[in-house]
N, C-alpha and C positions, 0 to 999 in steps of 0.2 A: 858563799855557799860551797862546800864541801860534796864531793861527788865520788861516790866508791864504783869502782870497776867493779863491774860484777867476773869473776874467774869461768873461766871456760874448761868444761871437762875434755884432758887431753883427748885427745882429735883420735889415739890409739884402741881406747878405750868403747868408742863405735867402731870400730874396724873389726875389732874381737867380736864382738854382740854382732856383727853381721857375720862373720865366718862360722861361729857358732850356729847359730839363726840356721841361714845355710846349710850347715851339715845336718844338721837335724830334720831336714826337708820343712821347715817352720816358715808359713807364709809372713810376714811382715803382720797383718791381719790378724792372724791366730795368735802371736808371739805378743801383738800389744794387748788384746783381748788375755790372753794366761797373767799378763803382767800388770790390767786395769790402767793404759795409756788409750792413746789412739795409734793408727797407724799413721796419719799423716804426721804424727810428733814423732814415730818413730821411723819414720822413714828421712823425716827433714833432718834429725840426730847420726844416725845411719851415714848420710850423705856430708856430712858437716855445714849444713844451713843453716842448723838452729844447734843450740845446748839444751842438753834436758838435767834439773836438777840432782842432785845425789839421792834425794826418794824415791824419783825414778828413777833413777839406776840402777836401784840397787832393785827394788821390784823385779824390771826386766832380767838382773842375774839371776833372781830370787827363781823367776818363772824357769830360768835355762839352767837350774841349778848348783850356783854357783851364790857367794857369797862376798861381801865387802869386808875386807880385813885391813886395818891398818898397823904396821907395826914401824915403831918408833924406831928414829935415828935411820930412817931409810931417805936417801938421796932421791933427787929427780931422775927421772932415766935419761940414759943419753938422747941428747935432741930434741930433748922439751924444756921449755923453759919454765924458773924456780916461778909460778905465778903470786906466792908470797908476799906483799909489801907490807 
């Protein structure tokens, strides 16, 4: 049986969504409500307890107004690892 790792969204990526969050006086509460999660998913993400999808994710930028962009031939950043296999 074959078993895929599921990838975990870097650990930076909450950190930003809380500093944002944050600045914006945005209860954790309000923030998963503008973004249609929960707060306990977004508080467990927040904290690195859990992972939350890239639909959620992107939502929650969506709500803080910000956007998922991907552009090719772009490196890992330092001190994350390539999660790629």
């Amino acid at each position: 049986m074959t078993t895929v790792k599921k990838p975990m969204a870097p650990h930076w990526i909450a950190k930003e969504i809380k500093v944002i969050r944050e600045e914006r006086g945005l209860s954790q509460f309000k923030l998963a409500n503008m973004a249609g999660c929960t707060q306990a998913g977004l508080a467990n993400f927040e904290s690195g307890k859990a992972n939350m999808n890239l639909i959620k994710i992107d939502a929650v930028l969506e709500a803080l107004g910000y956007e998922i962009e991907i552009q090719p031939g772009r490196t890992p950043i330092d001190g994350e690892e390539n999660e790629r296999e």
